[in-house]
N, C-alpha and C positions, 0 to 999 in steps of 0.2 A: 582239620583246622586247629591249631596251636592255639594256647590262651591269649599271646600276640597280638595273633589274627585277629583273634576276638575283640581285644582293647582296641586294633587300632581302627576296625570298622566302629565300633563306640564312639570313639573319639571324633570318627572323621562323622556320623551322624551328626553328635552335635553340634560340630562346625556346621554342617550344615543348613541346623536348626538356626544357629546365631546369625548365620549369611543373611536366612530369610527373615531375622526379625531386624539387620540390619536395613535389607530391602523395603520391608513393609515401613518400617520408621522414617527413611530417605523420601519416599514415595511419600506419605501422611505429612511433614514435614514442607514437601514442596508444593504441595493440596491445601497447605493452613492458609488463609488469610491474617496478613497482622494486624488486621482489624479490629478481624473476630480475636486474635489471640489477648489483643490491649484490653478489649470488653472484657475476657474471664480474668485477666489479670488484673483487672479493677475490685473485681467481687472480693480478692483476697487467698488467691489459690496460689499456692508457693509455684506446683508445677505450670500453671500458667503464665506467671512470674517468669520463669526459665523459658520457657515456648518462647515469649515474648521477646527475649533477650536473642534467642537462635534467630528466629524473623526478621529481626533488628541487623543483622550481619549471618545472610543463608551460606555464603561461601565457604565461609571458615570453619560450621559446624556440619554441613553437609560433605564437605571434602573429607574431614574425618570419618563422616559414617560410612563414605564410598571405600577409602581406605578401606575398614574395619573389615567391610563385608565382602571386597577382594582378596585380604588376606585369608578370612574363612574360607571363603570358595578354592582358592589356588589350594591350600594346603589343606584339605579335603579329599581334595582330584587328586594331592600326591601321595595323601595316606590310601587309597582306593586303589591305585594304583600299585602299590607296594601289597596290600595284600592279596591282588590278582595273581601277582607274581609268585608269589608262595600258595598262593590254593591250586596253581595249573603249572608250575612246575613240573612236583613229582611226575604230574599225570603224562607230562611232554616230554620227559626225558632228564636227564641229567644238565647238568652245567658242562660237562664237556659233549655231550648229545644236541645240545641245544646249538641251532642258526640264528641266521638273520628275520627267517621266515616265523619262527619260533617267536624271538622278541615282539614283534611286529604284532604278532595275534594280541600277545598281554595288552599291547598300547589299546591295542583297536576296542577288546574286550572294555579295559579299564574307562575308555575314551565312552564307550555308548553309554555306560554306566550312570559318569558324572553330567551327560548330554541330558540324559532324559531325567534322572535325579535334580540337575540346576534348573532346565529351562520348568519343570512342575513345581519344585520347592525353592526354588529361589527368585524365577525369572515371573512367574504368573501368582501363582497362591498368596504370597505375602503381599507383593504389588495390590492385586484385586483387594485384597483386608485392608490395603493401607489407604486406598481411594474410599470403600466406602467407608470405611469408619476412621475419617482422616483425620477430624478432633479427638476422637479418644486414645487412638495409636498416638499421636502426636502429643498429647499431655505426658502419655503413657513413657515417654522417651524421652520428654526433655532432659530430664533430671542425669538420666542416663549418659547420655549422648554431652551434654554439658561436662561432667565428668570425666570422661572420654576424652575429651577437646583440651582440659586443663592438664590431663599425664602425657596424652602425647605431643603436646605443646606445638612447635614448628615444625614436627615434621612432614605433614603433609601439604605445609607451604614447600617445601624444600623441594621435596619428590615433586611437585609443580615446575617450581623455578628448574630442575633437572630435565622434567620432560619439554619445558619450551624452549629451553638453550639446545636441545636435541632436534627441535620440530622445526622444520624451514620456516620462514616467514616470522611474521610477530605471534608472537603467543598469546592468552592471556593472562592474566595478572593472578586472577582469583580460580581460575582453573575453567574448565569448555565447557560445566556441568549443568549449568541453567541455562539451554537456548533455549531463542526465540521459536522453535517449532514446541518446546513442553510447552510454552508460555502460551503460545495459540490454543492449545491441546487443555489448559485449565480453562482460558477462557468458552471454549466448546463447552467443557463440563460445566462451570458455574450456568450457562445457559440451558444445559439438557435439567438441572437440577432447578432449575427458576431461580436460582441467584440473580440472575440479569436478566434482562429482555432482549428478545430477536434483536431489537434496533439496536441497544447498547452495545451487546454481540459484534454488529456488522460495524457499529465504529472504533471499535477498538483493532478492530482487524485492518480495518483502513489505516488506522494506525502505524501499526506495523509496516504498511503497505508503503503510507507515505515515506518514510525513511529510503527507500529505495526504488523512490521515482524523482525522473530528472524534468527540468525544467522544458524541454519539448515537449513532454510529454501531456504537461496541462496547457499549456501555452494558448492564445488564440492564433491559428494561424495567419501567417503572410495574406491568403488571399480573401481573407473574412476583416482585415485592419480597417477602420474607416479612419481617413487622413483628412488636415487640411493644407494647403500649400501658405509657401511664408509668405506670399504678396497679398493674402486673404484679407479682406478687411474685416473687421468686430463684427460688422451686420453682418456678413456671408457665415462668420463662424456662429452666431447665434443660430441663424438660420438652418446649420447644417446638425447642431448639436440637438435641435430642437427636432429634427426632421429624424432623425438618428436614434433619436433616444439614450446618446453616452453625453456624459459631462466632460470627458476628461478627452480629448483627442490630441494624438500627434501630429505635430508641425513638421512637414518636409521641404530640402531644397530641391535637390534637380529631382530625384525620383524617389521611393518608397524603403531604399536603401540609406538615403542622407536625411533620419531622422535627426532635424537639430533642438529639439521641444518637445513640449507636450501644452496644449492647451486647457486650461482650465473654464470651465464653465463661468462659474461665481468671482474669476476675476476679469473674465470677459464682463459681467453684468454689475460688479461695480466699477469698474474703468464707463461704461455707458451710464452707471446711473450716476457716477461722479460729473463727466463732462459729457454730454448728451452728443455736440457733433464728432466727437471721436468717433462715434460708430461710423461713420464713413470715410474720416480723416487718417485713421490708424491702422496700420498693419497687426496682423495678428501675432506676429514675431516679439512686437512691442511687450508682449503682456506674455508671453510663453514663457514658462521654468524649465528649467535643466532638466534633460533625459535623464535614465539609470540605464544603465544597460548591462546586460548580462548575459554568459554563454548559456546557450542551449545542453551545452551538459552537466549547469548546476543544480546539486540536489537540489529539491523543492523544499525541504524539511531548511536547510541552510539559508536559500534564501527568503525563505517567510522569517526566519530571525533576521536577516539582515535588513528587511523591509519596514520593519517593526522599528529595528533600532535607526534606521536614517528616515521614518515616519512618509514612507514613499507607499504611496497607493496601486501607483502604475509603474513597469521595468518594463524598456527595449530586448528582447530575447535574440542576441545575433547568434548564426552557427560561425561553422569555422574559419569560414572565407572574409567574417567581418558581415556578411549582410544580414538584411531583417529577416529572422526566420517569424517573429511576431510578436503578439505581447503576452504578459504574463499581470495579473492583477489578486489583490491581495486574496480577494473572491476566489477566484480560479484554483487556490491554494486548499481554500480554507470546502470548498465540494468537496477536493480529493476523501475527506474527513468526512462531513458530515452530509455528504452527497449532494444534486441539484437545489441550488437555490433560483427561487421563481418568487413572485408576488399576484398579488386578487388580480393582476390584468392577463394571468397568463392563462391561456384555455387552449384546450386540444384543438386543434385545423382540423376540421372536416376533411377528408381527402380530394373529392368532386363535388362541387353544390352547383347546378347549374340558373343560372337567372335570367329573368324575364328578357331582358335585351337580348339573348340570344348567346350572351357569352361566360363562359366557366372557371368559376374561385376553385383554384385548387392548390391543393400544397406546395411549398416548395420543393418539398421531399418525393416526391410524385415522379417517379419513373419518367423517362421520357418517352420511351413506347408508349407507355400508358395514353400518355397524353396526343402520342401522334395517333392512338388508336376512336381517342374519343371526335376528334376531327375530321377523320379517315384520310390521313395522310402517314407518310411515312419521315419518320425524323431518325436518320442515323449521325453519331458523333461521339468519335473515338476518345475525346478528352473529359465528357462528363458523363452521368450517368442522372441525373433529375431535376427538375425544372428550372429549379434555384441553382445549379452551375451552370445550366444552360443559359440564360439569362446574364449570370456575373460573365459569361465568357463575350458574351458582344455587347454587353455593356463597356467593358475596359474595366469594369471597380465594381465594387461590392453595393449591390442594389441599399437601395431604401426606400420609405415608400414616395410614390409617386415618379420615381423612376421609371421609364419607361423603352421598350426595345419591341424592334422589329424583327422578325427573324422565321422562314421556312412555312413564311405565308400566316403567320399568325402575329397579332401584337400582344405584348406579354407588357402587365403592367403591376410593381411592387407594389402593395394595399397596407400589409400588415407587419406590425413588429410584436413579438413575444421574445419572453425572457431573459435573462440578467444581459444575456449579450447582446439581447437588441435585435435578435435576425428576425430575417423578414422571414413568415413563416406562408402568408399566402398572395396567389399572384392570380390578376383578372385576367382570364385569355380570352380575346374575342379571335373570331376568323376574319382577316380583311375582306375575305370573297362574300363574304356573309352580309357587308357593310356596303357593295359593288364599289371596292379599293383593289387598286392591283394587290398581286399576293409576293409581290419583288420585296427583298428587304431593304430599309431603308437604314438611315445612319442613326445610331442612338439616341435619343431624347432626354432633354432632364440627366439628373445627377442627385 
């Protein structure tokens, strides 16, 4: 080994060294809070001061450090390289002795070299220092790294603006270096560390989540809509709203497609308390406000801003063909975030309670096997699968309570509403045979 040799494995050490304190500073840097960094920057700390100002704009100072620490790494692997080449030489033959075969070995030699040298001192060890001891690396570096960012001015905007004019599609601006998966990834840690709590944790994630959910996706569906028709009169829509449990219902003309309104509760109840015979004189069309309507493949994120700014509570959700695929309410938006909202009336359904009459409160949720088992009868039906679709299915519309249906020798009747949306959560089944009633099905009752 030449003295060469010697320097250039020295040299390319140290590169090495710088790689990883550029590694561990990039990592510590993207771990700071500028929160935390504004607090020590209050007390009067110069390098804090500088932390504060990198956090204040992470692209520009962090794009330098990746630079910095790519240029170490790269020309490392190429000084290591070069003295592979002269230590296995001699040993392989001369420059005219030497093949393809020959070459090939140096790379591969040099290759495992910088493999296992990068991924322990560049790739893990620094990383690991710079998470746990992410404020003190990261004081440790502003100064530095600030420094840094002012000699090499624009050029690793440039080398940016180079690789996205290269990269198909849109690029970004400030470089691919902060995604949303580190972004998840810190907020894991601030919660493994008690920074945050479990719940704060799960909504930030929802967070992220919402951004890239579309409006079917929260929507209430088509066959859960409770509607009124336009020839309703005040009293029918009080009556319905009342029985219903929503304020706000859509007005349809021929069918659940030709939403032309939306009914309001409180302007049904001052149109009544204004002129008392209106409630049977007026059409409900009278007093309905204008739909919103919106595709089924808009972000949800986009349109909770755009709900906000036209101060609309409820949107018609149609798909592609134009029809009602359902609705979408401000609520509906704002669970995706911060998960189910409910109130003091909403309680868990028992699954089977059976009562003195003879006949059995159970879920809507409730299998329908289940239920043809508790009667000893058999209930097959290819279109639902629990007692509440079974029900909406020969009802024609979405039960509420006191709705009532015959069906497969038993009467099924809507009792109960829980939660924001109103559904009916339990349903009275008596046996007609029990009652000595035929067990034929009859035609719907109630609505």
């Amino acid at each position: 080994m030449t003295s060469n040799d010697v320097i250039l494995l020295v040299v390319a050490a140290l590169l090495v060294v710088l790689a990883g304190l550029f590694a561990s500073a990039e990592t510590a840097l993207s771990s700071t809070s500028r929160a935390r960094a504004n607090e020590l920057a209050r007390g009067g700390s110069k390098s804090a001061a500088k932390l504060s100002a990198i956090l204040a704009d992470p692209p520009r100072f962090l794009n330098t450090v990746m630079l910095l620490r790519v240029m170490c790494e790269i020309t490392a692997t190429v000084l290591v390289a070069v003295t592979v080449a002269h230590l296995f030489r001699p040993a392989l033959g001369t420059a005219d002795e030497m093949d393809g075969s020959t070459t090939a070995l140096e790379v591969l030699i040099a290759a495992a070299i910088m493999v296992v040298v990068s991924y322990i001192a560049i790739g893990v060890a620094p990383r690991t220092i710079g998470r746990q001891h992410s404020e003190r690396v990261a004081l440790a570096s502003a100064t530095p790294v600030v420094a840094l960012t002012a000699v090499l001015g624009p050029i690793p905007h440039l080398l940016i603006m180079i690789g996205n004019a290269l990269t198909p599609g849109r690029g970004f601006r400030e470089g691919p270096f902060a995604t949303e998966a580190e972004l998840r990834e810190l907020v894991d840690m601030a919660e493994a560390s008690r920074v945050i709590e479990s719940v704060e944790s799960q909504m930030i994630h929802s967070v992220f989540e919402f951004g890239d959910t579309l409006a079917r996706e929260v929507m209430v569906p088509r066959t859960d809509v409770v509607f009124i028709e336009r020839y309703k009169t005040l009293r029918q829509m009080m009556s319905l709203a009342l029985r219903s449990g929503f304020s706000r219902i859509p007005v349809i003309g021929e069918n659940l497609d030709d939403i032309i309104g939306v009914a309001y509760l409180k302007d049904v109840t001052k149109r009544v308390y204004d002129r008392h015979e209106a409630e049977t004189t007026e059409r409900i069309e009278t007093v309905m406000r204008p739909s919103f309507f919106v595709p089924d493949s808009k972000p949800a994120a986009e349109l909770m801003r755009e709900m906000q700014a036209r101060r609309m509570h409820v949107a018609v959700v149609v798909d592609e063909y134009g029809g009602t695929a359902g609705l979408v309410t401000i609520e509906d938006l704002l669970e995706e975030i911060v998960g189910e909202i409910t109130d003091e009336y909403d309680v868990e359904p028992i699954a089977v309670e059976r009562l003195a009459d003879g006949a059995v409160r159970v879920s809507s949720r409730l299998d329908i096997d289940e239920l043809g088992a508790l009667f000893g009868i058999g209930i097959e039906d290819e279109d639902v699968e629990t007692v509440g679709g079974l029900m909406a299915k020969h009802l024609g519309k979405v039960p509420i309570p006191g709705a009532e249906v015959v069906c497969k020798g038993l009467r099924l009747q809507a009792e109960s509403l829980a939660g924001r949306r109103n559904k009916v959560v339990t349903i009275v089944v008596t046996s007609l045979d029990a009652n000595g009633e035929t067990g034929e099905d009859r035609p719907p009752v109630g609505a």
